[in-house]
Every structure is written in structure tokens, then in C-alpha cells.
C-alpha positions in Angstrom: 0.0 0.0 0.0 1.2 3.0 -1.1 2.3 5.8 1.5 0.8 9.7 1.4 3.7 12.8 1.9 1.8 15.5 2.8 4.1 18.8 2.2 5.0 20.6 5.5 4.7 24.4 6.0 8.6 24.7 4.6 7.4 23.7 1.3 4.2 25.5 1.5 6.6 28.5 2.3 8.8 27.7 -0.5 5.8 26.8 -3.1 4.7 29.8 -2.2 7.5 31.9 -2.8 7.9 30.3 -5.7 4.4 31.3 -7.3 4.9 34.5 -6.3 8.3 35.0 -7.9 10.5 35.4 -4.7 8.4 38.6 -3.4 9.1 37.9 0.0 13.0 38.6 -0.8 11.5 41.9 -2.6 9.1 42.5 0.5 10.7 41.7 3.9 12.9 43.7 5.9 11.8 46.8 4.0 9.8 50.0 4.3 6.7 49.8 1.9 3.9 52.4 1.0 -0.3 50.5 1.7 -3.2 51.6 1.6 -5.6 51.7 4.4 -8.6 49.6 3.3 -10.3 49.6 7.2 -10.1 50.2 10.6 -10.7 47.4 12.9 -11.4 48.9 16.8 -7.8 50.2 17.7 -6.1 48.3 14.4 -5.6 49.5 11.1 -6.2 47.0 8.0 -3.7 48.1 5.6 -2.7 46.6 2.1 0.7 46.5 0.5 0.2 44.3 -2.7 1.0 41.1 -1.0 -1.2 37.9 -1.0 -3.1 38.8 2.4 -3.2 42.3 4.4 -1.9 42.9 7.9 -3.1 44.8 10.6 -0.8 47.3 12.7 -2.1 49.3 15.9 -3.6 52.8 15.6 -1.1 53.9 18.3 1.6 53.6 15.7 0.2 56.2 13.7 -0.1 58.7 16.7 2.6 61.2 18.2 2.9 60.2 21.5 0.6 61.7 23.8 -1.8 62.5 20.8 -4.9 60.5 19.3 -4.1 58.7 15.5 -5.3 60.8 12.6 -5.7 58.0 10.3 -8.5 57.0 7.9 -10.0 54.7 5.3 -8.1 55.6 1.7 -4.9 56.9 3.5 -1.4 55.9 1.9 1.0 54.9 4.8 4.3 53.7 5.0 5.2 50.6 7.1 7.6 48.0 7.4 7.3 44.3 6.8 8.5 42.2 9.1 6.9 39.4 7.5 5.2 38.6 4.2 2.8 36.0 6.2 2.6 34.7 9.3 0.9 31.7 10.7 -2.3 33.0 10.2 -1.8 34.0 6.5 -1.7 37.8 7.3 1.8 40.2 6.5 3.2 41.3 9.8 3.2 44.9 8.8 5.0 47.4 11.6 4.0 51.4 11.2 6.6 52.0 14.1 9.8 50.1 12.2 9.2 52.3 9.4 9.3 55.6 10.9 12.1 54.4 12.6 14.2 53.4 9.8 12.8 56.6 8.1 14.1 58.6 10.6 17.7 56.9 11.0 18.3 57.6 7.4 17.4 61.3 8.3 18.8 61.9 11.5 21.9 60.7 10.3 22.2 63.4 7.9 21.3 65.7 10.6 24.0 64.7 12.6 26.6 64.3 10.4 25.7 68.6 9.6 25.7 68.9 13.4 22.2 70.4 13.0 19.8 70.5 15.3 16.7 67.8 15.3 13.4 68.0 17.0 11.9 65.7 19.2 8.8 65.0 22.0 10.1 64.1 25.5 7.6 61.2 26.4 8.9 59.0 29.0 11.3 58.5 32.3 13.8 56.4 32.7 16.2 55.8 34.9 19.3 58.3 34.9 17.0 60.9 32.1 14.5 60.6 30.0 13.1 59.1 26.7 13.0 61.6 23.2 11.1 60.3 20.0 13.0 61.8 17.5 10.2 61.5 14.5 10.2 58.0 14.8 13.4 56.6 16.8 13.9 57.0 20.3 16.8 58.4 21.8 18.0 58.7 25.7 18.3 62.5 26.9 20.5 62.4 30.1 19.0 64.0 33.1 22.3 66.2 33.1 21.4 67.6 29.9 17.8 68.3 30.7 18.8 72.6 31.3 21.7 74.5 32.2 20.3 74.5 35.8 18.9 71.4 37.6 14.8 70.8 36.9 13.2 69.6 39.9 9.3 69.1 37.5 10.3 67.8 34.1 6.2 67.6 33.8 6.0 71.0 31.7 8.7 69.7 29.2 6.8 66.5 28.4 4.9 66.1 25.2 5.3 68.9 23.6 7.9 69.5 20.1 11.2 71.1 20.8 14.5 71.7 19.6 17.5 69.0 20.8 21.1 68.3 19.7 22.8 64.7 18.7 25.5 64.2 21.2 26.3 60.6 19.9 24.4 57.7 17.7 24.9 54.4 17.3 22.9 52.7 14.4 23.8 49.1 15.0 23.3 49.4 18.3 20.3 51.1 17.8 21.5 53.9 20.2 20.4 57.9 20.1 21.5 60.3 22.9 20.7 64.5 22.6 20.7 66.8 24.7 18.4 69.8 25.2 21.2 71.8 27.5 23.4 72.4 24.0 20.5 74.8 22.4 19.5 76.6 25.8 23.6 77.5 26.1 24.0 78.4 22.4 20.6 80.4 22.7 21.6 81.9 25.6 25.7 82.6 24.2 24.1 84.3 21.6 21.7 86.6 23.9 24.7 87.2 26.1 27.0 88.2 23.5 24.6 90.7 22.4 23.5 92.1 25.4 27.4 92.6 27.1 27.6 94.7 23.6 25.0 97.0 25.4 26.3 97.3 28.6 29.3 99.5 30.0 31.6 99.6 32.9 29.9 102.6 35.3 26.3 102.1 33.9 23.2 101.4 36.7 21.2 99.2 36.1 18.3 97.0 37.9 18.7 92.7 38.2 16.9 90.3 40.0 19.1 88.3 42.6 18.9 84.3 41.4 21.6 82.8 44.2 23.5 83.3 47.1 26.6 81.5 48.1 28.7 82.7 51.2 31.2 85.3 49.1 28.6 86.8 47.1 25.2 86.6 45.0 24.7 86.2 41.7 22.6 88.8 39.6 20.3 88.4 36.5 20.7 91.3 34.4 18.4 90.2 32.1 19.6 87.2 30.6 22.8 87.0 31.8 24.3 87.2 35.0 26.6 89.4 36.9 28.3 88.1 40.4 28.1 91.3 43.3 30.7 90.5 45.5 29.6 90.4 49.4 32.2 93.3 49.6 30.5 95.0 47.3 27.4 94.6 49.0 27.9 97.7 51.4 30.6 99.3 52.9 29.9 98.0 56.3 30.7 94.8 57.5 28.4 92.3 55.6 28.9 88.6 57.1 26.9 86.9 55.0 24.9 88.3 51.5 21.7 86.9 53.2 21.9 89.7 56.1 21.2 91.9 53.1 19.2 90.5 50.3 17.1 87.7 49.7 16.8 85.5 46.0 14.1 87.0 44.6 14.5 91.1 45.3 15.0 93.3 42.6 18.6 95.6 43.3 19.6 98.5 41.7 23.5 97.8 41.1 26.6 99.5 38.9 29.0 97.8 36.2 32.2 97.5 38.2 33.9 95.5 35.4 32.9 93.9 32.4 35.3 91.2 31.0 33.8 90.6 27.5 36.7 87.6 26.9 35.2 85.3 29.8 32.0 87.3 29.4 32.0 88.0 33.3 30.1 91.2 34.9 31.0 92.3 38.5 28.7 94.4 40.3 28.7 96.6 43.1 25.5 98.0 45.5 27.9 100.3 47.6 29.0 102.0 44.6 25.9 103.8 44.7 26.0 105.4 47.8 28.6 107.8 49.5 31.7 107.1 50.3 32.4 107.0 54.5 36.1 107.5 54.0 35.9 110.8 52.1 37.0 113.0 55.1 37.5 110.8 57.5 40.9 112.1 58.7 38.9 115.2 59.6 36.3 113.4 61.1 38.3 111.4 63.1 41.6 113.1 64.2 44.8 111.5 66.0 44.2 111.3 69.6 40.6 111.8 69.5 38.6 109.6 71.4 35.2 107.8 69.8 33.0 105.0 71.0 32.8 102.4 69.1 31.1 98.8 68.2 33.5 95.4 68.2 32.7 93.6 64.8 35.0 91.2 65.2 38.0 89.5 66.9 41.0 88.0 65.7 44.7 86.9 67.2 45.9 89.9 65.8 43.3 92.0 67.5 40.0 93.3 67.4 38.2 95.5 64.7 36.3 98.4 66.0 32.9 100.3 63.7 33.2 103.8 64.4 30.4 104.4 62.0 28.7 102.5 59.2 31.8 101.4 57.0 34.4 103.0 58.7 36.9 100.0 61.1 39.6 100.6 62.9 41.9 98.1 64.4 42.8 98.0 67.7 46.2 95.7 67.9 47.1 93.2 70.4 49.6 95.3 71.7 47.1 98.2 72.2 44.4 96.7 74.1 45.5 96.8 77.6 48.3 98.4 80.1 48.4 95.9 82.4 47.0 92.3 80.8 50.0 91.3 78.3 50.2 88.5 75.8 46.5 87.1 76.4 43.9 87.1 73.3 41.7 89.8 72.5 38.6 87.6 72.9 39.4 87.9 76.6 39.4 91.6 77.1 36.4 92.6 74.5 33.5 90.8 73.1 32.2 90.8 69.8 29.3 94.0 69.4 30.9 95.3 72.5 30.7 99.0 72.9 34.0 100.6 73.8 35.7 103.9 73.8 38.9 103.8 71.5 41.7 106.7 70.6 42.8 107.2 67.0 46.6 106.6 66.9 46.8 107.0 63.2 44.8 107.7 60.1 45.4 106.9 56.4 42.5 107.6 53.8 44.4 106.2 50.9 45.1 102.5 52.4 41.4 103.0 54.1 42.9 102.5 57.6 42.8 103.5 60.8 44.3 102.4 63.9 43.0 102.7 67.4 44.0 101.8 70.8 41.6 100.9 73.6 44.4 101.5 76.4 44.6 105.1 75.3 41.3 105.6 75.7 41.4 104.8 79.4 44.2 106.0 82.2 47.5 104.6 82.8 47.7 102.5 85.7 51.0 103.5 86.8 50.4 107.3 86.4 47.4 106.7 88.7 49.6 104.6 91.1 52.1 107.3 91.3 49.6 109.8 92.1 47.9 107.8 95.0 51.3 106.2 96.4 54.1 108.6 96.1 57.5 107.7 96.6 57.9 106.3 100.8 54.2 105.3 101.0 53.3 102.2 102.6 51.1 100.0 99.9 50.2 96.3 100.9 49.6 93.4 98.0 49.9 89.6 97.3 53.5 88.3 96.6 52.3 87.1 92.9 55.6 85.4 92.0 58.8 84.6 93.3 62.1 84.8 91.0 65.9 84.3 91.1 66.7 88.1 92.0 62.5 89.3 93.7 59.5 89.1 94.6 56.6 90.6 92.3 54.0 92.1 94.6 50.3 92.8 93.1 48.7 96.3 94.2 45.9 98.7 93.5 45.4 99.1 89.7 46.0 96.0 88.6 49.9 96.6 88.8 52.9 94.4 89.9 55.8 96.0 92.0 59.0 94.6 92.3 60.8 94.1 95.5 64.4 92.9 94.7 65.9 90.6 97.1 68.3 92.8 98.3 65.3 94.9 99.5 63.6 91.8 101.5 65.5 92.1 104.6 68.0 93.1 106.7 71.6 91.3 107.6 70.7 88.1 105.4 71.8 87.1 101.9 69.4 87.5 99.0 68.9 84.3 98.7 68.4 83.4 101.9 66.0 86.3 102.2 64.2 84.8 99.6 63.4 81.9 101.4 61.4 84.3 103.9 58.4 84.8 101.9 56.4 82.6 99.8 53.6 83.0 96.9 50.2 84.0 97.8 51.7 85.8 101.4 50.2 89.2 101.7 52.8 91.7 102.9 53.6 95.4 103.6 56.2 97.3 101.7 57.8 100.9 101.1 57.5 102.8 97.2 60.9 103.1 96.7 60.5 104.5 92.6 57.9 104.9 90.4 58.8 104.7 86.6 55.8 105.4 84.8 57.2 105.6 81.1 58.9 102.0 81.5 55.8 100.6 83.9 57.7 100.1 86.5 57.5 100.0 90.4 59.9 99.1 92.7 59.6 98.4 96.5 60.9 97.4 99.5 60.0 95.4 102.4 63.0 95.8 105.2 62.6 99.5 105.1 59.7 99.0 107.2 61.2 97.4 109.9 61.9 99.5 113.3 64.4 101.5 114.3 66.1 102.2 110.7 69.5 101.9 109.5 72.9 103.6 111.6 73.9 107.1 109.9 76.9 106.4 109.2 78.7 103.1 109.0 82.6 102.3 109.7 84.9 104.1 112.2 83.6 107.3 113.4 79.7 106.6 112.1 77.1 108.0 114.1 74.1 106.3 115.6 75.6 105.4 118.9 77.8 102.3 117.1 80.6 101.9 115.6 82.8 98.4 113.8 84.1 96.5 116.4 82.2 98.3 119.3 80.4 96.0 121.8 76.7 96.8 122.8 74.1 95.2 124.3 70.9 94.6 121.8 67.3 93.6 122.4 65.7 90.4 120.2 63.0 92.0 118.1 61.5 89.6 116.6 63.1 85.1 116.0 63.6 84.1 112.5 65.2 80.7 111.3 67.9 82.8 110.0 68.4 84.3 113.0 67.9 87.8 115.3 66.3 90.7 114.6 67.1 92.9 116.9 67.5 97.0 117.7 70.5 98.8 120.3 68.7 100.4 123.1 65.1 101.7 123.2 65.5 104.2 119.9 68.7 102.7 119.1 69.4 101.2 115.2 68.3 98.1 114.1 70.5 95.4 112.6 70.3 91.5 112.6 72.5 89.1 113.9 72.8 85.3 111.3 72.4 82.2 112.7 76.3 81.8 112.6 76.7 84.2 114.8 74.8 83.0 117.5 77.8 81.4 119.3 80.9 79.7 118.5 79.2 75.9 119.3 76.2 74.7 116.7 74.0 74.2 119.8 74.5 77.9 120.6 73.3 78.6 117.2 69.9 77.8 117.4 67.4 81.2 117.5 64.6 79.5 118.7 66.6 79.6 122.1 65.8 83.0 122.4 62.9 84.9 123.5 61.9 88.6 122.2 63.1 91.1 124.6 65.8 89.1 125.7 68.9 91.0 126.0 72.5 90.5 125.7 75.8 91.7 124.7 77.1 91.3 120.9 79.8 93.0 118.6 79.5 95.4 115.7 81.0 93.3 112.6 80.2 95.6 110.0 77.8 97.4 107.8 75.7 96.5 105.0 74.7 98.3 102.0 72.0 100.6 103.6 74.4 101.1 106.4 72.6 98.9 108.9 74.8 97.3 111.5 75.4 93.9 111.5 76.1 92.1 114.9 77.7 89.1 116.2 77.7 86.9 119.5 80.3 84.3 118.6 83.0 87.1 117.1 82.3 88.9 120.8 82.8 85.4 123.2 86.3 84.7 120.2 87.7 88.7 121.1 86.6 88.2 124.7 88.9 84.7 124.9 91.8 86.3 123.2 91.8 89.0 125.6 91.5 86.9 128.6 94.4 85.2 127.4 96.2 87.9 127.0 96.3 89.3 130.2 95.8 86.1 132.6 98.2 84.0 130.9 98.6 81.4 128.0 98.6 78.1 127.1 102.7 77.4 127.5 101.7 78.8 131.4 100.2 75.4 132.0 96.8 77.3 132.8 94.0 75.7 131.7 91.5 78.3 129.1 88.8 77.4 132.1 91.0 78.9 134.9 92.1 82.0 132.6 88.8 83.0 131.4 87.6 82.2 135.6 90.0 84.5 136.5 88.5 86.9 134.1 85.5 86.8 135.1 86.2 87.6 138.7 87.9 90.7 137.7 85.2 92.2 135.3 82.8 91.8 138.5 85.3 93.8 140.9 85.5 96.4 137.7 
């Protein structure tokens, strides 16, 4: 029995094809013109001379966003994908063929560099999509406008002007921008309006930003940048303090650079010049009040009136508090009363000093204490060579160690006081040009100094003379003590105490106590200094002397015995 072949779709295809003389290979893949013979709900019936029609979707025909204009009779171009499908209809494409169509043209656009129009229609991520008349292209969302867009909605939809930044027709890839014809457009407008403008002209703008050194101007269609020191000539911190985006100035030209086609503007321009004058206005060693504006290492800045500083240096801000910052003497809008020191209109400075302004602490010390006045204060510091005491005023005086106290070394008189002690002293000098005061503390003590010092001194003793002195007061290094009732004062060292180190103790001895001591000398204020142990050493030599010696076979005991027994009969 013989077997039936039934042909598959292949040879159908191929019959087909064959009967129709290859039109498929004359058809597909290319853009053909039909005719629209109906219109089927949303799909167009369209033939193209093939064997069977194809249908393609209204929305094909349509701009996007807009309703198909399309009707029965109407000669359209479309693309066949196919000559038949599975159901015996072409697979027509209305899309395909304004694509291709506008490849082929956009191509020749770009290759002129000339500008294309297109409909911004959808978002996607990183910009937006452009149908260019048929093929879609990607418009970055950099390259949306010259300044970021916050509502791309206005822009959607409707026909405007873009330029080809790069296309790719294999890989089917388009991107424009709209950015390129707003800065052309707006090159062209600002070329021709910096023609119209001049250095020194006035004219009104509308502020459009602020940053923190100025604000930026629209003139009109370009933009000119007033400097925030050019805002006014008084201090301006910030432009904001000023004016606000949105306010309409009035400002003047200050320089036009038509290379870089930058404007600068000024506001203060306009109004009168503060410095005009102000040498007259404010004269050295005048005193004006003043408003701190601000505060630096260097010093502080002063407003004497609406765009007219001073500086007040470091150096000129106090008499008495010294290498400290300014912060700590004034505060910022601080009222204070400052003296002009010097003036120069040219350089637009003027320098002050707050000091000046108030009195000299040393002139006023000198006036209250004079020279031999008693003043008391707070030993503030201790050096090598003094002690800095601190009194009235908010001034130190000095009291060198030589002036701390009677019969004892500078050093050890040193030792005598300590930081923080309050004590009493005598002005010795006042040197108000060099801010200085000196003082001393022994010149207090009783009794004062012998009138004349050395052999044939006045003041009752003399160097070598034995007297008998009083203990004024016990230190630890040793006696202060006074000849007589009225007689001098001196000081006898712990050395001197006695010839043995257990005589040589001054807590052994009680104020008031009396006894008999030697003149050893004078020291630089001509203030006796005394001595126990050299009187007992001249007493034992005399002794010896006159009651015999050590070759006599005597013993010292027996000699200074017998010594003793005549200085009673005496």
C-alpha cells in the first residue's frame, strides 16, 4: 500500500515563494507604502500588494501623547517584518518604518551637526526618553537645562528643539541633549546684550543665588556676580543679612570682562563714600565710642560708624593684661571707647587703641602712692633676684631681694616669703614711662639703718664696738634685733649666734631678751650687722692675753675664771 507525503509548512513557504516570484525577498525587511482599506477597533487593516493584508495598531500612527489621525483611503508607509505569518496575514510594523525613516534622516542631521526636534515622552532611569520623529533616543537628566529641573512635567509632550551628542545605528542607540541649544541660545543673547552694557552704567537685576562670598545677579539674561564686599561698605557677614533671592537691586558695572564674558557688580557703589574726610572726622588722639565687629589673634576690629573700622592691635588693648587674646578683654558688638593713633584715607585704615582711651595704671599709682608710702599686696611670684608684689590698679611692683631684709643674703632672704603671702612694703620709685615700680620690704622694719657706717659713724655704734641689743623679733635665720630703746636696728645670722652649733639655734631666744654682741660691720643701707660668737672669740683672746697662756700650763677654764672675777670687781 502506497504511503501519502503531505508537504510541510517549509514547502508550503517555498511553493509559495515560488508562485509569487521570490516577493518575500522583494518585501521583507523593507519599508513599503499601503493603503488603508479599514479600521478594525484600535487596528488599522492596511494593504501592500502582497497575498493577504496585515493589521498594525492605531497607536503607531499617533505622536505620543496625541490620538491617530488615520482613515479609510490613507497611503501609509510601514515596514514588513513578515510577508505572512501563521495566520496568512503580513506582519506589517507602522513603528519600524518611521524608525528606519528617521535613522536615514537623523543621520544626515548629525553628520551637519544640526539641530533635530523631538517630543520628551517617557522617564527612565538616569534621564528621559526623546522620540525623534520615529526613533527613540535617551536624553540624560544632566542635559535636561543649564540649571537642575526639579518638574520635568512642563517639558513632556510637547515639540522642541535638541542636539545629537552621539548615535549608534547598530546598536540602535540615540543620545541628545536639550542643555546644548539653551547655552548656544543663551551665548548668543549674552554676547549681544554685554555689547549693550558698559563699565559705570546702573542698572536693575533680579538676585537668582546666594553663596557665602557673594550673590549672583540676572541682568536680564545673563548674569553678573556682586561680590559680598560690594554689598555695602559696612561689615556684611553673609549676602543673606542683606538681600534675599528674589529682590529686585539696583546695582553698577564695576567691570565687564567681555573675553570670559563676566560682569561684576557693586551696590555700595551707589551710595557715599564713609572714607571721604574721614581724617577730619576722626583726628589722632581723639577719642570715639565704638562697636567690636569682630575678633581675631591679631586683635580686634572696631565700627566707628557705618563702613568705617579701625583696628585695635594686640599690643594696644590693655596696660596691664599682656600676651593674652583679644577675645578675653572685648566681646564681639561690644561697645567701647577707642583713641585714633593714626589715620590713612588712601590704604582705608585707621588704627585705634583701647588702652589710650582709658588711664595709665602707673600714672594713677604714682599719684595715689608717692615715693615712701606704705602699699600692701599679694607676693604674685617669686624669681631668682624678687618678689613681684600685686597692688591697686591692677599693677605688679617689684621688690628685689636685696630689698627683703635686713643682715641676710638675697637668697636666703628669699626663702622668707612665699607665693600668695600678703605683705607690707615701702615705694621706693615709680617709673611710669617703663611701667615700673619698685619696692621694699625691710625699710619697714623698726628702728632704721645707723647714719653712718665704719669708724667714726654715728648712731651710737661703731665696727668693732660692743653693745648690748634687744631680740625684736626670732627668724630661722636668725635675730632681729635693735640697740637700746630708739637705738638702730640690725640683725645678727644664725652663725653668729655662738661659737658651738648648739648655741646657734634662735629659737633659744625669747623677744626682749637682752645680751651683749659685737658690731661686725655694715651692710649696704648702712645697717649694722652684729655678732655673739665674734664677741665670746675677742673676749677669749683678751682673757688670754692678760691672765696668761697656754705654755703657762693654765688651763682656758682657769684664765677666762680669772676673768671673770675681775670684770665683777671692775
Amino acid at each position: 500500500m502506497a504511503t501519502t507525503v503531505f508537504p510541510t509548512r517549509d514547502d508550503f513557504e517555498a511553493l509559495l515563494n515560488e508562485s509569487l516570484g521570490g516577493e518575500n525577498e522583494t518585501f521583507e525587511g523593507k519599508v513599503v507604502k499601503g493603503t488603508v482599506t479599514g479600521i478594525e477597533n484600535d487596528l488599522a487593516v492596511i494593504d501592500v500588494g502582497l497575498k493577504s493584508e496585515g493589521r498594525v495598531p492605531l497607536r503607531e500612527f499617533a505622536a505620543p501623547g496625541q490620538k491617530a489621525d488615520l482613515k479609510v483611503g490613507d497611503e501609509v508607509e510601514v515596514y514588513v517584518d513578515r510577508v505572512e505569518n501563521s495566520a496568512g496575514e503580513a506582519m506589517l510594523s507602522r513603528d519600524r518604518a518611521r524608525r528606519e525613516a528617521a535613522w536615514d534622516k537623523l543621520e544626515k542631521e548629525f553628520e551637519k551637526g544640526e539641530r533635530v526636534e523631538g517630543i520628551i515622552f517617557g522617564r527612565v532611569k538616569g534621564g528621559f526618553t526623546v522620540d525623534l520623529g520615529g526613533a527613540v533616543a535617551f536624553l540624560p537628566g544632566s542635559q535636561v537645562d543649564i540649571r537642575p529641573v526639579r518638574d520635568v512635567g512642563p517639558l513632556m509632550d510637547l515639540p522642541q528643539p535638541f542636539q545629537i551628542l552621539k548615535m549608534d545605528r547598530r546598536r540602535g542607540n540615540i543620545v541628545v541633549s536639550r542643555r546644548a541649544i539653551l547655552e548656544e541660545t543663551r551665548a548668543e543673547q549674552r554676547s549681544g546684550l554685554i555689547q549693550s552694557l558698559a563699565e559705570g552704567q546702573v542698572i536693575e537685576g533680579v538676585v537668582k543665588n546666594i553663596t557665602d562670598y557673594g550673590a549672583f545677579v540676572d541682568l536680564g539674561g545673563i548674569d553678573g556676580l556682586l561680590h559680598v564686599t560690594d554689598i555695602s561698605y559696612k561689615r556684611v557677614g553673609h549676602p543673606s543679612e542683606v538681600i534675599n533671592i528674589g529682590d529686585t537691586v539696583k546695582v553698577q558695572i564695576v567691570r565687564i570682562n567681555r573675553d570670559t564674558q563676566r560682569i561684576s557688580l557693586g551696590m555700595k557703589q551707589l551710595e557715599s563714600d564713609p572714607w571721604d574726610g574721614a581724617a577730619a572726622k576722626y583726628p589722632v588722639d581723639g577719642t570715639f565710642r565704638g562697636r567690636v565687629t569682630n575678633i581675631t589673634e591679631y586683635g580686634a576690629f572696631v565700627e566707628l560708624e557705618p563702613g568705617i573700622e579701625g583696628l585695635v592691635h594686640v599690643s594696644e588693648m590693655s596696660w596691664t593684661k599682656k600676651n593674652v587674646h583679644p577675645g578675653k578683654i572685648v566681646s564681639t558688638s561690644q561697645e567701647v571707647d577707642v583713641k585714633v593713633l593714626e589715620v590713612d584715607e588712601e590704604k582705608r585704615r585707621i588704627s585705634l587703641g583701647l588702652k589710650q582711651a582709658q588711664s595709665n595704671p602707673w600714672a594713677d599709682f604714682a599719684e595715689k602712692h608717692p615715693v615712701g608710702s606704705t602699699v600692701e599686696g599679694e607676693v604674685k611670684n617669686a624669681t631668682e633676684f624678687g618678689l613681684f608684689v600685686g597692688l591697686d590698679g591692677d599693677v605688679d611692683g617689684m621688690v628685689h631681694m636685696s630689698d627683703i631684709a635686713w643682715g641676710v643674703s638675697g637668697e636666703e632672704a628669699l626663702q622668707l616669703h612665699h607665693k600668695g603671702e600678703t605683705v607690707k612694703a615701702q615705694v621706693l620709685d615709680v617709673d611710669v614711662e617703663k611701667e615700673r615700680i619698685s619696692l621694699g620690704i625691710k625699710q619697714l622694719e623698726r628702728g632704721g639703718v645707723a647714719a653712718g657706717g665704719g669708724k667714726g659713724g654715728s648712731g651710737g655704734v661703731t665696727k668693732g664696738e660692743t653693745v648690748t641689743i634687744s631680740v625684736l623679733e626670732v627668724r630661722d635665720g636668725g635675730l632681729e634685733v635693735q640697740v637700746g630703746d630708739d637705738g638702730p636696728t640690725g640683725f645678727v645670722k644664725r652663725t653668729d649666734l655662738g661659737r658651738d652649733r648648739d648655741e646657734q639655734r634662735p629659737e633659744r631666744f625669747q623677744v626682749g631678751q637682752k645680751l651683749d654682741a659685737m658690731v661686725i660691720g655694715f651692710d649696704r643701707s648702712k645697717k649694722p650687722n652684729f655678732s655673739v660668737k665674734a664677741l665670746q672669740i675677742a673676749e677669749e683672746k683678751q682673757a688670754v692675753a692678760q691672765y696668761g697662756s697656754s705654755d703657762s700650763g693654765a688651763s682656758l677654764g682657769d684664765i677666762l675664771g680669772e676673768a671673770l672675777k675681775q670684770a665683777k670687781k671692775e
